[in-house]
C-alpha positions in Angstrom: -76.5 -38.5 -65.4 -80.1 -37.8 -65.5 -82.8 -35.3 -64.5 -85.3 -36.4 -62.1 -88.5 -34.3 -61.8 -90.5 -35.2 -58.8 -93.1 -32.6 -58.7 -94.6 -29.5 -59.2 -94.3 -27.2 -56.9 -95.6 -24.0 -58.6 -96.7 -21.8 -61.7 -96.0 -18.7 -62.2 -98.6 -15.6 -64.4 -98.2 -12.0 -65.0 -100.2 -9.4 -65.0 -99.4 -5.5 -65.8 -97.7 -3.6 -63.5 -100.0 -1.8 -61.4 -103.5 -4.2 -62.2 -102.2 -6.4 -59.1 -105.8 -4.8 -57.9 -107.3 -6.5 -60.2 -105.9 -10.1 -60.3 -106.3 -10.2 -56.3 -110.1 -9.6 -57.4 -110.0 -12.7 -60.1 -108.2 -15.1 -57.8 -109.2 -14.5 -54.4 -112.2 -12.8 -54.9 -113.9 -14.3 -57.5 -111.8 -18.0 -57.9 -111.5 -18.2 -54.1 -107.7 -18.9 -54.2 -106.2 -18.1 -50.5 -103.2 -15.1 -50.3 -100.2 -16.7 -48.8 -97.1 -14.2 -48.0 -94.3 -14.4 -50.1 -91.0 -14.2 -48.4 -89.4 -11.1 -47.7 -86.3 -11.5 -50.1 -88.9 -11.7 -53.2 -91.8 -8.5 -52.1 -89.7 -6.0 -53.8 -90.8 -7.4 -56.8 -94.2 -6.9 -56.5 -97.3 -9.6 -57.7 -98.3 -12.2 -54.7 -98.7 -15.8 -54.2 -102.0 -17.5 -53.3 -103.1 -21.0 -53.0 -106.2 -23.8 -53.8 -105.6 -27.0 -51.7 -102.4 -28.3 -53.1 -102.3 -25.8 -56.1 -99.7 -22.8 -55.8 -99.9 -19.7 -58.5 -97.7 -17.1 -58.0 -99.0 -13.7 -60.1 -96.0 -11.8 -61.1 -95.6 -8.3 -62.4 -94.0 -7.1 -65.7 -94.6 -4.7 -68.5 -96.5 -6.9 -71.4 -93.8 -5.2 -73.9 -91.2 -7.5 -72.4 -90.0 -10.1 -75.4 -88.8 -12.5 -72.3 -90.7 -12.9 -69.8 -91.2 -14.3 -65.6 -94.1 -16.4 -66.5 -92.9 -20.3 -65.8 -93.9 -23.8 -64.1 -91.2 -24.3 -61.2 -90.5 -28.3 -61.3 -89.0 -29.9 -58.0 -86.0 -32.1 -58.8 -84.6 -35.2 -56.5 -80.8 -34.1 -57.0 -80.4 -30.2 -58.0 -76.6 -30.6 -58.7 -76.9 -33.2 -60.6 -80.0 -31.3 -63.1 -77.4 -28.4 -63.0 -74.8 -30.6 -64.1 -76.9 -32.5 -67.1 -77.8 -28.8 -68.2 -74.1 -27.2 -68.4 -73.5 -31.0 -70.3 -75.8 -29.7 -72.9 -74.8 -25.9 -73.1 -78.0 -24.8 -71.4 -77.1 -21.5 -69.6 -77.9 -21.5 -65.9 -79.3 -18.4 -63.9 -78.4 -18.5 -60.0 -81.9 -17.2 -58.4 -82.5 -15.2 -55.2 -81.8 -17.7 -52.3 -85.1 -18.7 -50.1 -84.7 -20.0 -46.7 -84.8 -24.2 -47.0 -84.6 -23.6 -50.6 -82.1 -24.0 -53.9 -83.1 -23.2 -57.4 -82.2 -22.0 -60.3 -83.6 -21.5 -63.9 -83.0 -21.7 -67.4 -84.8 -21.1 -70.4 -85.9 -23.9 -73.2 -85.0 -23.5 -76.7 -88.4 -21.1 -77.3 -87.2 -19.4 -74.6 -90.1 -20.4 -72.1 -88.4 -19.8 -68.7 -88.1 -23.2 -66.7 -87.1 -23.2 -62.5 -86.2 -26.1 -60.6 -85.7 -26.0 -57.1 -85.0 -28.6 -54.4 -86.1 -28.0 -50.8 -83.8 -28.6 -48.2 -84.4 -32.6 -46.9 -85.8 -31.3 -43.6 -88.1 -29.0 -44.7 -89.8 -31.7 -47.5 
């Protein structure tokens, strides 16, 4: 049993509540990343997702007095059972994230508590 990463497929920063004015201004404006829409199930939290090329950089909101926070790299896996399944081996709590359409993930967070996704998109929609 073993974990197979086989991409990237994208990191996620923060920014205060209520400055999403502001980081739209940094990344699209100023670093000429494009807005792409997030999907509906994920709006209600606020932030937005943009792109450069192959590059994908979601900017989340949260208050900056949060000791754990949404900030994390989202690594696609070959066999998402099986990553599950090598975690749960080693005592590594899993948390069951909001479903996407063509999509499975969950995350977990590292021993320094840096929060960690993987995800694996359904085989038709690779």
């Amino acid at each position: 049993m073993d974990i197979s990463i086989i991409g990237l497929d994208h990191i996620q920063i923060c920014v205060p509540f209520g400055k999403e004015h502001i980081a739209k201004s940094f990344y699209l404006d100023l670093l000429k990343f494009e807005e792409v829409e997030k999907p509906e199930e994920l709006k209600r939290n606020g932030g937005f997702w943009c792109k450069a090329g192959d590059i994908h950089l979601h900017i989340g909101v949260e208050s900056f007095e949060e000791t754990i926070s949404k900030r994390h790299p989202a690594f696609i896996v070959e066999d998402i059972q099986e990553a599950r399944n090598v975690l749960r081996k080693h005592n590594v709590t899993i948390k069951e994230e909001t479903s996407l359409p063509g999509i499975e993930r969950f995350s977990f967070y590292d021993p320094f508590m840096n929060r960690i996704e993987f995800l694996q998109k359904s085989r038709n929609d690779s």
